[in-house]
VEXNU-19166 format. One record per residue: residue number from 1; z, y, x of N, C-alpha, C in turn. Coordinates in steps of 0.1 Angstrom, whole numbers, plus 2048, in hexadecimal, padded with zeros to 3 digits. Atoms other than C-alpha are relative to their C-alpha. Layout:
LOFI  num  nzz  nyy  nxx  cazz  cayy  caxx  czz  cyy  cxx
LOFI  NUM    Z    Y    X     Z     Y     X    Z    Y    X
...
! end
This chain:
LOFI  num  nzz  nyy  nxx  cazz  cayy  caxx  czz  cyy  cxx
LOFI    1  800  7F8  80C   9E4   6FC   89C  7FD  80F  804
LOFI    2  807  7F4  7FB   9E3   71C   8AF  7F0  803  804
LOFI    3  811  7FD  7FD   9C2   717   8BF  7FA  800  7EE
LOFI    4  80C  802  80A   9B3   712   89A  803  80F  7FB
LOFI    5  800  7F2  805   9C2   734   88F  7FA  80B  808
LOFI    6  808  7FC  7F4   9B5   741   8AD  7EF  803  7FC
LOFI    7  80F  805  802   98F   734   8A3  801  807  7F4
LOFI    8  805  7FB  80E   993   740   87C  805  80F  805
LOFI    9  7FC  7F2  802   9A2   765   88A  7F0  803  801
LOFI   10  805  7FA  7FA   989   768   8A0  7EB  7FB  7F5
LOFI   11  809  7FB  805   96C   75E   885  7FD  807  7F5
LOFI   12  7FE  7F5  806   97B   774   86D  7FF  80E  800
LOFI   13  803  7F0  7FA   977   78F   883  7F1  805  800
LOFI   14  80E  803  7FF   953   785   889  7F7  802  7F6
LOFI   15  804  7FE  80F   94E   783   861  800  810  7FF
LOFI   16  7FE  7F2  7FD   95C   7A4   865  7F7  80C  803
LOFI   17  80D  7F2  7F7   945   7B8   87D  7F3  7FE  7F9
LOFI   18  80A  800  805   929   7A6   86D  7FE  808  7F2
LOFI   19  801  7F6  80E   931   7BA   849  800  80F  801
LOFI   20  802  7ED  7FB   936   7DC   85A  7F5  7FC  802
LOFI   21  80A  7FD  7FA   919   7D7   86D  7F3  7FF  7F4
LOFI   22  809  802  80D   906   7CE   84C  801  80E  7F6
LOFI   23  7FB  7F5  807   91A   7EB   83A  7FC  80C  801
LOFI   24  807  7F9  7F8   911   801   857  7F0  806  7FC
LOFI   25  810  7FF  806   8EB   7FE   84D  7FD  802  7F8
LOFI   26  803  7FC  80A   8EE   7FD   82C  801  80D  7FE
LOFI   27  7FC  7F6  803   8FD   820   82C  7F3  809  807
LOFI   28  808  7FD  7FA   8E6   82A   845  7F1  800  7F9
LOFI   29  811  800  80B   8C4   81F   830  804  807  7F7
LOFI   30  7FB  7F6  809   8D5   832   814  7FC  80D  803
LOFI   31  7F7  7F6  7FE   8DD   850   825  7ED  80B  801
LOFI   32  80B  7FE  7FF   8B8   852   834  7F2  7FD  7F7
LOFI   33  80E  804  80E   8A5   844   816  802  811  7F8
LOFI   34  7FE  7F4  805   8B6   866   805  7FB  80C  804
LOFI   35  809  7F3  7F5   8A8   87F   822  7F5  7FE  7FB
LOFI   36  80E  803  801   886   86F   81C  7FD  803  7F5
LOFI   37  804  7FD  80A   885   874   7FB  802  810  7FB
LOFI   38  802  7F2  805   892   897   7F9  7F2  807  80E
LOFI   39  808  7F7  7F7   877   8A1   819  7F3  7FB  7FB
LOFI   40  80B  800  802   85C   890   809  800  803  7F5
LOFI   41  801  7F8  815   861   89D   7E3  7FB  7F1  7FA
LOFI   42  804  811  804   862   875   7D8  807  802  7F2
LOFI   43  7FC  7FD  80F   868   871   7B4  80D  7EF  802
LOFI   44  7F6  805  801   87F   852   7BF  807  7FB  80D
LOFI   45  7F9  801  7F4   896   845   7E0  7F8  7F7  803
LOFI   46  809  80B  7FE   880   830   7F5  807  7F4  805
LOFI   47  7F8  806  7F9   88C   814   802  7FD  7FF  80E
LOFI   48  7FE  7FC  7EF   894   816   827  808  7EF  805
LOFI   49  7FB  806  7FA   89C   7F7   83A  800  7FC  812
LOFI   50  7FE  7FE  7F5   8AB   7F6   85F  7FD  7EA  802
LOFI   51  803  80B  7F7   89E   7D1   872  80E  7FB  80B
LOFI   52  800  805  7F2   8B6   7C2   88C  810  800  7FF
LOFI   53  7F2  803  800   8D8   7B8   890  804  7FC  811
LOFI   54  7F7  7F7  804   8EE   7C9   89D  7FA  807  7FF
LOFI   55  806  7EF  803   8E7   7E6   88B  80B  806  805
LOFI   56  7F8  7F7  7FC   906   7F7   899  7FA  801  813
LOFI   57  808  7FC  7F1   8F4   7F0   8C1  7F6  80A  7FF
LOFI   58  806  7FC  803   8DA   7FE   8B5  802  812  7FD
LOFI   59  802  7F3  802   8E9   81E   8A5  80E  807  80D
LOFI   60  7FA  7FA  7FA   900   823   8C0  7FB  805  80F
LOFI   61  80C  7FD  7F4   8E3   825   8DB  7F7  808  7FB
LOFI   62  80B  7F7  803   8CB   83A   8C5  7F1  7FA  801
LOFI   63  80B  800  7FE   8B2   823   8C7  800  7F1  7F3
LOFI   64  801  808  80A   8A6   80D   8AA  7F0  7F7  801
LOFI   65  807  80A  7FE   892   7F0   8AA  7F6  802  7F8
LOFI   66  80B  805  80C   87E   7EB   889  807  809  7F5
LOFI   67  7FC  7FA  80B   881   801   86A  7F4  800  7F4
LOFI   68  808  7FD  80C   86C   7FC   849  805  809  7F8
LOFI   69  7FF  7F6  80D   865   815   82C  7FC  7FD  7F4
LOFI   70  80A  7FE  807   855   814   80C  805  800  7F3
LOFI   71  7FF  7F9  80D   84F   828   7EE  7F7  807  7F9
LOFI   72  809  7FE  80A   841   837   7D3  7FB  810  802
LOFI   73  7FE  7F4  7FE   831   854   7D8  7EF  802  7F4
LOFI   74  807  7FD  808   817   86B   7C7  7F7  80A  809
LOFI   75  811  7F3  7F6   7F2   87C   7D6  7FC  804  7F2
LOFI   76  804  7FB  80C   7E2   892   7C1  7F3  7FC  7FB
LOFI   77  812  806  7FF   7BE   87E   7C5  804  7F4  7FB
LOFI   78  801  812  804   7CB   85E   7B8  80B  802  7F1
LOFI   79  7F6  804  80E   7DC   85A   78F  80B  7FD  806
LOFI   80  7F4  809  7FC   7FE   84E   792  804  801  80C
LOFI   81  7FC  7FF  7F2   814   840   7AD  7F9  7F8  80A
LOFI   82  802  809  7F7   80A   831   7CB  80E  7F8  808
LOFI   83  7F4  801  7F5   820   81C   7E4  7FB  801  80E
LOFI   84  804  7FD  7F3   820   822   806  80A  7FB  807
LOFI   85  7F2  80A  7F9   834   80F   822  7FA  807  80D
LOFI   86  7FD  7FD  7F4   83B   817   846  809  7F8  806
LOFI   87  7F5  80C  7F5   849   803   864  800  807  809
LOFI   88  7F9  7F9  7F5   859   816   87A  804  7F6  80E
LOFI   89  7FD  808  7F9   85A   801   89D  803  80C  80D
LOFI   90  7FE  7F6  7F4   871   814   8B8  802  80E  7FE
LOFI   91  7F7  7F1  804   882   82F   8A8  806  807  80A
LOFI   92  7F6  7FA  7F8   893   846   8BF  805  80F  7FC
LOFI   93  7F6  7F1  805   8AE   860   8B1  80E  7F8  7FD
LOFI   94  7F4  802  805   8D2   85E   8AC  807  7FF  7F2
LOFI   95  7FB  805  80C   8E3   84D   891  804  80E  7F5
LOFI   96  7F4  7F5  80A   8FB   86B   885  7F2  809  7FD
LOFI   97  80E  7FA  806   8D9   884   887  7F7  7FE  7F7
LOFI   98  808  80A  80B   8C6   86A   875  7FF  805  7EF
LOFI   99  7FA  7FD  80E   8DE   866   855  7FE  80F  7FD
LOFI  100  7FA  7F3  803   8E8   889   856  7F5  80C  7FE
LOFI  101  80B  7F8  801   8C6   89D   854  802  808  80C
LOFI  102  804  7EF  7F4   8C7   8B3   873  7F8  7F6  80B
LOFI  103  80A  7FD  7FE   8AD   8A1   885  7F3  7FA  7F4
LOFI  104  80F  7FF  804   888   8A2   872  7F3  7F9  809
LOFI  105  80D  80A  7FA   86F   895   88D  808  7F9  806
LOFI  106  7FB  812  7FB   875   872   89A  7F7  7FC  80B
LOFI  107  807  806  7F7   864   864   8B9  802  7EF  7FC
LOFI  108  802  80B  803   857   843   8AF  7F5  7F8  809
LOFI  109  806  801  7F4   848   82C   8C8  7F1  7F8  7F6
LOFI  110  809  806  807   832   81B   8AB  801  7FD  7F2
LOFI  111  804  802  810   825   822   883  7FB  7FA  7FE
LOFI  112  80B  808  809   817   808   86C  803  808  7F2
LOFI  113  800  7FA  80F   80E   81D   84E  7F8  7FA  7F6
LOFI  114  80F  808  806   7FE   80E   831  801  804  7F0
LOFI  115  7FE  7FD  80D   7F8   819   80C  7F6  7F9  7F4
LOFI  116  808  80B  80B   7ED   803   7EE  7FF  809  7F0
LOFI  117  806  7FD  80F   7D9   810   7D0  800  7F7  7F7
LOFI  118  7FD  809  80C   7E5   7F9   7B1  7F6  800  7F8
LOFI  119  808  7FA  805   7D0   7EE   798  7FF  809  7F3
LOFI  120  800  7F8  80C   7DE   806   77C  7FC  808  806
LOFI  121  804  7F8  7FE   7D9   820   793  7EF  806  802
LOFI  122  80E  7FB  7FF   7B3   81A   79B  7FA  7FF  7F4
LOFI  123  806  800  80C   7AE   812   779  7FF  812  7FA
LOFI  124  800  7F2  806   7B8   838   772  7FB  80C  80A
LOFI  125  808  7FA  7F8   7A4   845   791  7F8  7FF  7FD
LOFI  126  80E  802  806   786   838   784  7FC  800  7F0
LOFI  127  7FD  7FE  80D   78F   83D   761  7F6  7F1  7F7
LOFI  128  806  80E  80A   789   818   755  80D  7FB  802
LOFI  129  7F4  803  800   7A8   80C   74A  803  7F1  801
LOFI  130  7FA  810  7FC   7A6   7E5   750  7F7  7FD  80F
LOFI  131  809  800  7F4   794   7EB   770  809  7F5  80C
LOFI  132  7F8  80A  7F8   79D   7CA   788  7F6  800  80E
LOFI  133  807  801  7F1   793   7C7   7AE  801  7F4  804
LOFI  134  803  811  7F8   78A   7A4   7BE  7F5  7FC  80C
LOFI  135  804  801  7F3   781   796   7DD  7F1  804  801
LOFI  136  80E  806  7FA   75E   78E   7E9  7FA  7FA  7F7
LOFI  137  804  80D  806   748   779   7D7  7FE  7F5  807
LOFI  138  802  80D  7F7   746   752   7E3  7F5  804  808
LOFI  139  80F  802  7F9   72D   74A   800  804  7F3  801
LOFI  140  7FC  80F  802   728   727   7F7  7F8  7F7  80C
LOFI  141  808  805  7F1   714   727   81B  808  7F7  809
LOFI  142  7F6  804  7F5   735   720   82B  809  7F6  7FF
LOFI  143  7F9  80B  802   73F   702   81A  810  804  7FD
LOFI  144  7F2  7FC  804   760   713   813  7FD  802  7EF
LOFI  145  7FD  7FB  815   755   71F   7EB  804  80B  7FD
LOFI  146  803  7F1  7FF   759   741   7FA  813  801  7FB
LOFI  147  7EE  7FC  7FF   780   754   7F3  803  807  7F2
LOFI  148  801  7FC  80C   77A   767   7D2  80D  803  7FC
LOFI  149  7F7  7FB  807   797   771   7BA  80A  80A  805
LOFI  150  7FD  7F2  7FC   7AF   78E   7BD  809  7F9  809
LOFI  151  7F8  7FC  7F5   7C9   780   7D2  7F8  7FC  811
LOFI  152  803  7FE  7F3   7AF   782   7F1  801  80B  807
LOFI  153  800  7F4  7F5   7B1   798   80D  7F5  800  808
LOFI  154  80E  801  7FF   78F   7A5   815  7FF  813  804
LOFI  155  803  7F0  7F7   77C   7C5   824  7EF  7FC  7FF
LOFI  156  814  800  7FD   753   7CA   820  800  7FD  7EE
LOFI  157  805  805  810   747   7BD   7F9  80C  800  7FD
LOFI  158  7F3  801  806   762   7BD   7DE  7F8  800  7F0
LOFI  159  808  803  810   759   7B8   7B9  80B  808  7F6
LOFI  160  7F7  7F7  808   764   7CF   79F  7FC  7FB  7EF
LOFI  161  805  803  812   766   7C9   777  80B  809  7FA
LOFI  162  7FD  7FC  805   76F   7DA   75A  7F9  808  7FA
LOFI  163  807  7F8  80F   766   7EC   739  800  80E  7FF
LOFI  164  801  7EF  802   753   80E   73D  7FC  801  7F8
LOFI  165  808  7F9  80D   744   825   725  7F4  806  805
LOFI  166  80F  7FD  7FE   722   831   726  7FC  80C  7F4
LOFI  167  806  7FA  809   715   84C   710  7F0  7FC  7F7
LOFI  168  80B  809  805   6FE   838   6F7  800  807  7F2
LOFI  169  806  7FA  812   6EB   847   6D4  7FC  7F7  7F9
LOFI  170  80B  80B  80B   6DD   825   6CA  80D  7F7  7FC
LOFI  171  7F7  80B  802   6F1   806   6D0  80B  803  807
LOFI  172  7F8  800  7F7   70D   7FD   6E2  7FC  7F8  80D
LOFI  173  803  806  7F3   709   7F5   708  809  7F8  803
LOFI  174  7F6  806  7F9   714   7D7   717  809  806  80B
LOFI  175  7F5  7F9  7F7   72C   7DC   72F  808  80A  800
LOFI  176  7F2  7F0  7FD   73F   7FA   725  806  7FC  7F1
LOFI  177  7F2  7FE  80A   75A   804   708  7FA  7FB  7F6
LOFI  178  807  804  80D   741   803   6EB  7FF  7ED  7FC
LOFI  179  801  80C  804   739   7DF   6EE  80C  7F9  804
LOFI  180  7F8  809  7FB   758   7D3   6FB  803  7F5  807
LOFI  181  803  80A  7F6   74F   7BC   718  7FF  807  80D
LOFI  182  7FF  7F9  7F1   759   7C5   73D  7F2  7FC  802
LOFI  183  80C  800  7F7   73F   7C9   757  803  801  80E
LOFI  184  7FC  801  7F0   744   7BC   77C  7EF  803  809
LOFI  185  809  7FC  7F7   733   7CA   797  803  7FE  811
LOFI  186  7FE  802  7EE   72F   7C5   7BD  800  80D  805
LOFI  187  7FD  7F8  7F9   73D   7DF   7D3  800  801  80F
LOFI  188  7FB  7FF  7F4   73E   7EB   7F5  810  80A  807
LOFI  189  7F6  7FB  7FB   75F   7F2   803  802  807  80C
LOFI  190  801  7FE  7ED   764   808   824  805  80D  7FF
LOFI  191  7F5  7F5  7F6   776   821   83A  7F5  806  803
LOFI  192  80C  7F7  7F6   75C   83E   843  809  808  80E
LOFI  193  7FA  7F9  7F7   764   852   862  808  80F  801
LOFI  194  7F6  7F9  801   77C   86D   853  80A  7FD  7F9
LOFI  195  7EE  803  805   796   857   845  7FF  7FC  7F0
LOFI  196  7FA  7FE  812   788   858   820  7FB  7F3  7FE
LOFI  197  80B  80D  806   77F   834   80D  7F8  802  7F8
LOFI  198  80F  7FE  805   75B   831   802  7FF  7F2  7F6
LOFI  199  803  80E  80B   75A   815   7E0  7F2  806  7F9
LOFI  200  80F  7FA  804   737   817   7DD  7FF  7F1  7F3
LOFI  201  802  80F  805   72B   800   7C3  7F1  800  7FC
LOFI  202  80F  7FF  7FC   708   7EF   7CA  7F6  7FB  7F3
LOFI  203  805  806  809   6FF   7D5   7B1  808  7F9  7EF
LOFI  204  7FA  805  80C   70A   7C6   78B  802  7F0  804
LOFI  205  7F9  811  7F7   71B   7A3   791  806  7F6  7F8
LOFI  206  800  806  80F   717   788   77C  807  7F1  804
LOFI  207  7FE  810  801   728   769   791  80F  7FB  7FE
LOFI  208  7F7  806  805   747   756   78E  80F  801  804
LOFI  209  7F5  7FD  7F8   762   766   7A0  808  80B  7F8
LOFI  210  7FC  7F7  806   765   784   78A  804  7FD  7F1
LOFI  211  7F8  7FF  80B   771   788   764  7EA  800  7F8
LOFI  212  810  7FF  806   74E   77D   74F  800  80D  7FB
LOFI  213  803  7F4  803   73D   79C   74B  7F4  7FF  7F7
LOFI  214  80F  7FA  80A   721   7AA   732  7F7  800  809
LOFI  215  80B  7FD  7F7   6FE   7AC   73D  7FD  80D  7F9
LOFI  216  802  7F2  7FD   6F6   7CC   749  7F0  800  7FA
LOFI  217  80B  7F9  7FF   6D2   7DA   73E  7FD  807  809
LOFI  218  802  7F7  7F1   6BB   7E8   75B  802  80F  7FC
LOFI  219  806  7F0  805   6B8   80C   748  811  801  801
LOFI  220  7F8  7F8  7FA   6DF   80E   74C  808  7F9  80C
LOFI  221  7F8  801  7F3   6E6   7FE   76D  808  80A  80A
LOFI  222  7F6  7F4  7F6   6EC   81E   780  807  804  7FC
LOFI  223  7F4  7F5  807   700   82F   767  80E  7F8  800
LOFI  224  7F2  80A  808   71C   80F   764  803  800  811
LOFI  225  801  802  7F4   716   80D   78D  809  810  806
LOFI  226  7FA  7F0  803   721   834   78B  80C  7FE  802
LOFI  227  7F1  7FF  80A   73F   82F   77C  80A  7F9  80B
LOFI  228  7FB  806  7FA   74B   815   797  802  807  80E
LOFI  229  806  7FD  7F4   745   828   7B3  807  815  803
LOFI  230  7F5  7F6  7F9   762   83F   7C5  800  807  80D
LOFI  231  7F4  7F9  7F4   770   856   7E1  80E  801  801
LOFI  232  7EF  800  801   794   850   7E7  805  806  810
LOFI  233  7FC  7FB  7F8   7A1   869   7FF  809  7FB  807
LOFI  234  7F6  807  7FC   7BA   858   812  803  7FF  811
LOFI  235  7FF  7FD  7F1   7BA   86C   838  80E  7FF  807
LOFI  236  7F2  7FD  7FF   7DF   86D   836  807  7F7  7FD
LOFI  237  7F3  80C  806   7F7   84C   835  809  80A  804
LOFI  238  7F5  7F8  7FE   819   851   839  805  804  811
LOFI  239  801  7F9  7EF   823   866   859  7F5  807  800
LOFI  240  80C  7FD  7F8   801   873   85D  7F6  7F6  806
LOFI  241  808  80A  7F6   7F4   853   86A  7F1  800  7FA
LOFI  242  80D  802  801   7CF   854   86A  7FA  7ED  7F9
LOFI  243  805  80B  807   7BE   834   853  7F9  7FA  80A
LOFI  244  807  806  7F7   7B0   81A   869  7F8  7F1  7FA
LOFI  245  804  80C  806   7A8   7FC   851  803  7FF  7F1
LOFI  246  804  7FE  812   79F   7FA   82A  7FE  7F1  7FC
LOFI  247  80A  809  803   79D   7D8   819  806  801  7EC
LOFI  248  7FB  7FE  80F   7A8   7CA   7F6  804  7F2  803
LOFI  249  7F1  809  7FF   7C5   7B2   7EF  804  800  7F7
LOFI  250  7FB  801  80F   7D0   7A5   7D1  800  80B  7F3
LOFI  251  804  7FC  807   7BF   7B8   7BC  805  813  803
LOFI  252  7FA  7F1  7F8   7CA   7DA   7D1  7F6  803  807
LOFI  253  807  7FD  7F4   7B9   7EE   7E4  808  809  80F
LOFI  254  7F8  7FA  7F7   7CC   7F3   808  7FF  806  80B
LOFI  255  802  7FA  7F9   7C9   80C   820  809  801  80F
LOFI  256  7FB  801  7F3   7D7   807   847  804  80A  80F
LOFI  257  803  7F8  7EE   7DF   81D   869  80D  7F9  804
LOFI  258  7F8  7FE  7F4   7F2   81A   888  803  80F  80A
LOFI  259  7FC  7F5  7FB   802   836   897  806  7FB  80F
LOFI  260  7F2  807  7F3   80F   82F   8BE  806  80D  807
LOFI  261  7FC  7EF  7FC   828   849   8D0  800  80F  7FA
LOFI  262  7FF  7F0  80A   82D   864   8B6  809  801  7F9
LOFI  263  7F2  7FE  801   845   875   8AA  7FF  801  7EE
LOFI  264  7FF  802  80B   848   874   884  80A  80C  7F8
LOFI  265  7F7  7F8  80C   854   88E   86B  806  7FB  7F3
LOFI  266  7F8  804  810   86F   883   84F  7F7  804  7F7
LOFI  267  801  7F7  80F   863   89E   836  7EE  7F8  800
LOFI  268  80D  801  802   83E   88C   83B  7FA  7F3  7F9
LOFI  269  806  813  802   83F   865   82D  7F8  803  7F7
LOFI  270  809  7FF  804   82D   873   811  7F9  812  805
LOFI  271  809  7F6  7FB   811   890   81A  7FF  809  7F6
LOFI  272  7FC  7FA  806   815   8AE   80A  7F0  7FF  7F6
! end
C-alpha cells in the first residue's frame, strides 16, 4: 500500500511541475506579447507562443528553442490590417530581461517572417470591393486538370476577378460597376529585385477556374487590365527580414524571408 502512495505522490508531483511549467509560459507569452505590442504601436496583443517543454530548462539557461508570433498590424501602403507572423528559432536572452523590458535586441540564430494580404484588404488596395485572387489556370497538358481555385498555393500566373468601374458616356461596360458583372483577368505574380511585389495583369480570362465573368470589349481591355494591376511595397517583414518569396494561397497574397544570425529588435515586429 505504501509503494502505491509512493507512485500517486510522486505523479502528483509530476502533474505538478507540468502546470508550473505550462503556467511559467503562459505568463511569459503574456508578459512579452505586451512589450511587443507597446514597441511596435500594435492596435492589439499579439499572440506570442514559446515551443518546447520544459519551458522552465529553457528559461533558466537563456536559451529558447522555438518561439512563434503573430499579429495584426498596420502599413501605410496597404488599407486595413495585415497579419504578419514570425518564428523565432534560437532565441538567446534571459528570461527575467525578456519579460521585464530591459533587453530590446535579441540575438536570434533564425527568422521565418511572413505577412499575408487578405482579400478585404486587396480588395481596398485596388479599390474593387469583391476583388478574389485564385490560383493558376488548369494545364490540362498534365493530365492532372491543372490546380485552379483559391485554396492553391502558387507563384508565377494568378487570376484575378471582380467588378471595376470604367468611365463610360454611352452604355454600360461589361465588366465593371455599371453593368454589374465581374471581370477575371490573368495576372503575373512576382518579387522584383528591391523587395516590392509586381501584380501585373496581362490578359482578360474567360476559363473555368475563375467566378464567370463579362466579356470584355477590345476598346476597353487596357483600361479594366489597369485597374488590376499593382505595386505592393513589402521590403520590410517583420524584424526587418528582407522578402525572398511571393506566391498566393487561399485566396491571399503571401509574402516570405529568412533571416539567419541576427539580432532582432522588440520595438520592430511591425516597421515603423
Amino acid at each position: 500500500m505504501s509503494f502505491r502512495r509512493v507512485i500517486i505522490g510522486l505523479l502528483c508531483l509530476a502533474g505538478l511541475a507540468v502546470v508550473l511549467d505550462f503556467g511559467a509560459a503562459a505568463y511569459s507569452e503574456y508578459r512579452v506579447s505586451r512589450l511587443l505590442r507597446d514597441g511596435s504601436d500594435l492596435g492589439a496583443d499579439p499572440e506570442v507562443t514559446f515551443h518546447g517543454f520544459p519551458f522552465v530548462a529553457q528559461a533558466l539557461d537563456g536559451q529558447f528553442r522555438d518561439i512563434d508570433i503573430r499579429a495584426r498590424a498596420v502599413r501605410p501602403d496597404i488599407p486595413g490590417e495585415i497579419l504578419v507572423e514570425a518564428g523565432l528559432i534560437g532565441v538567446h536572452a534571459p528570461l527575467g530581461d525578456l519579460v521585464d523590458g530591459n533587453v530590446r535586441k535579441v540575438p536570434v540564430d533564425e527568422v521565418h517572417a511572413l505577412m499575408r494580404i487578405e482579400p478585404v484588404e486587396l480588395g481596398r488596395l485596388f479599390k474593387i470591393p469583391d476583388l478574389q485572387v485564385f490560383g493558376p489556370p488548369a494545364d490540362k497538358s498534365d493530365g492532372s486538370g491543372g490546380s485552379g481555385g483559391t485554396g492553391v498555393t502558387t507563384s508565377g500566373p494568378i487570376i484575378l476577378t471582380g467588378t471595376v468601374s470604367l468611365t463610360s458616356d454611352t452604355n454600360p461596360v461589361p465588366g465593371t460597376s455599371d453593368s454589374g458583372k465581374p471581370v477575371s483577368v490573368l495576372a503575373d505574380l512576382r518579387l522584383d529585385a528591391d523587395g516590392q511585389i509586381q501584380i501585373v495583369a496581362t490578359d482578360i480570362y474567360y476559363g473555368d477556374e475563375a467566378t464567370p465573368a463579362a466579356m470584355v470589349p477590345e476598346v476597353n481591355r487596357e483600361l479594366v487590365l489597369a485597374k488590376f494591376t499593382r505595386t505592393i511595397d513589402t521590403r520590410d517583414l517583420p524584424f526587418g527580414v528582407r522578402p525572398m518569396k511571393v506566391e498566393a494561397s487561399g485566396g491571399q497574397i503571401v509574402v516570405e524571408g529568412v533571416g539567419k544570425n541576427v539580432t532582432i529588435d522588440l520595438d520592430r515586429l511591425q516597421q515603423p
